[in-house]
C-alpha positions as CSV (number, residue, x, y, z in Angstrom):
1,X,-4.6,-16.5,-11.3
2,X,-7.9,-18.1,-9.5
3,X,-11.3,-17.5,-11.3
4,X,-13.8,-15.7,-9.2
5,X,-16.5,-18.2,-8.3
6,X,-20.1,-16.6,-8.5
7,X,-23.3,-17.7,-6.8
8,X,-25.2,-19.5,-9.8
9,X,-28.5,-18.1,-10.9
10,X,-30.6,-20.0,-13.1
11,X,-32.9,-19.0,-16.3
12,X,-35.1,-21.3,-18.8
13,X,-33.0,-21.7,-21.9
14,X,-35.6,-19.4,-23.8
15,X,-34.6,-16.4,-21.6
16,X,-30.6,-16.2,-22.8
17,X,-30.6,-14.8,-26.0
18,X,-32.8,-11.8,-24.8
19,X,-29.9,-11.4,-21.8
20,X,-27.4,-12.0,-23.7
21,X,-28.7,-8.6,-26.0
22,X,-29.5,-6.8,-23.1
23,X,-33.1,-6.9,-24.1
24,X,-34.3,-8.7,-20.9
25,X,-32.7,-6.7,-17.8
26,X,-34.8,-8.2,-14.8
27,X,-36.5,-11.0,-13.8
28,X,-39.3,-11.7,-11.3
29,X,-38.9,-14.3,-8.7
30,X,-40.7,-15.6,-5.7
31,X,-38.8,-14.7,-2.2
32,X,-36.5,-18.0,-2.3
33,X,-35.1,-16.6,-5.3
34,X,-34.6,-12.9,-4.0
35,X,-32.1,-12.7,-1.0
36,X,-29.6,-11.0,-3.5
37,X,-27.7,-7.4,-2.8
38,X,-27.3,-4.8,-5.2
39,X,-23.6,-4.8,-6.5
40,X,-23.4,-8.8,-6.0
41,X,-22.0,-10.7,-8.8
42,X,-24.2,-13.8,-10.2
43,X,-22.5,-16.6,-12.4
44,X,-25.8,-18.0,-14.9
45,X,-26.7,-21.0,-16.3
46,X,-29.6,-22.5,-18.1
47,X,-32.6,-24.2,-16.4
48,X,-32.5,-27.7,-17.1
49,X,-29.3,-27.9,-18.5
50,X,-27.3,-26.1,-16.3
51,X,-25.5,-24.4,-18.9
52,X,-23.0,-21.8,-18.1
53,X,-23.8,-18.4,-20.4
54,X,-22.8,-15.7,-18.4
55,X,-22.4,-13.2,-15.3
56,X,-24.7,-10.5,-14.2
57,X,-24.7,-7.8,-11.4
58,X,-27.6,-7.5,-9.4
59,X,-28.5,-3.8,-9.7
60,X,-31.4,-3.8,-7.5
61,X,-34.2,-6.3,-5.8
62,X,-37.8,-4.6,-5.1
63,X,-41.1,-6.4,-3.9
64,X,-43.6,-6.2,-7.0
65,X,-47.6,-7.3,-6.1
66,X,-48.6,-9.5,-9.0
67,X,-51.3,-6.5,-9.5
68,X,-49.0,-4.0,-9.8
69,X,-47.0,-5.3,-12.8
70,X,-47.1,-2.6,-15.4
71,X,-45.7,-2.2,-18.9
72,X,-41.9,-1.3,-17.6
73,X,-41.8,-4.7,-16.4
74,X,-42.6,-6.3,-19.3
75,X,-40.5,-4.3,-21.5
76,X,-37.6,-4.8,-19.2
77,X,-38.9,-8.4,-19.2
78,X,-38.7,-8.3,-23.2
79,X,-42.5,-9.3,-23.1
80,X,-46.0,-7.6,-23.4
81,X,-47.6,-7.8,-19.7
82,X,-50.0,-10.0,-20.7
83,X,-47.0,-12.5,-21.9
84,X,-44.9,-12.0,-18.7
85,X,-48.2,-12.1,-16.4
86,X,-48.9,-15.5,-18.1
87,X,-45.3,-16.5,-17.4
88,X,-45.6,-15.6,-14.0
89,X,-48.8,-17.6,-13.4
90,X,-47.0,-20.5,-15.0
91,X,-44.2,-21.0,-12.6
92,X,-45.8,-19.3,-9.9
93,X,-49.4,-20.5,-9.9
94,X,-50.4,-19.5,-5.8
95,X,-49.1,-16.0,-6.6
96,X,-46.7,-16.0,-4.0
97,X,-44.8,-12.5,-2.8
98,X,-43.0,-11.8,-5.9
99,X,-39.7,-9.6,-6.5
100,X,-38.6,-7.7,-9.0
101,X,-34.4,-8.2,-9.7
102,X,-33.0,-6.0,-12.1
103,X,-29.5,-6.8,-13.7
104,X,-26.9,-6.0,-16.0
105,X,-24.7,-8.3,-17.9
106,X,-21.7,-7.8,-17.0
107,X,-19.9,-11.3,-19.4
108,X,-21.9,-13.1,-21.9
């Protein structure tokens, strides 16, 4: 019996245990991160280690205006919004179009 082999999708070590507890249940990504469909099957591993910890099913993938970030997002982010827009700024200092993926675990 052959193991289904999923695209990999990254996240910084920090991020697993909240997915892993179903605390964080989307992420926000710039467009080179967001060509995903809803239903598609993604296998995860940690950012620099590329450690496997997981699969998730992409549930949906929305264009978010850094502006428009509100509390949902950061709740579903497992932060407050000034912690996630702070985040955001970090790894995506020029503000780029930004989307919002949201995600289930599906195997931790």
């Amino acid at each position: 019996m052959s193991v289904p082999h999923y695209p990999e999708f990254t996240f910084f070590s920090r991020f697993v245990a909240d997915i892993q507890a179903g605390r964080k249940t989307i992420t926000i990504r710039d467009e080179s991160e967001a060509d995903w469909q809803p239903g598609q099957r993604l296998a995860l591993f940690t950012n620099p280690e590329h450690q496997p910890f997981g699969t998730i099913e992409v549930i949906s993938v929305k264009a978010v205006a850094f502006e428009d970030l509100n509390d949902e997002h950061a709740r579903q982010e497992n932060m407050t919004l000034p912690e996630l827009k702070q985040v955001i700024r970090d790894i995506y200092p020029t503000l780029p179009p930004l989307y919002a993926i949201e995600f289930a675990l599906i195997e931790a």
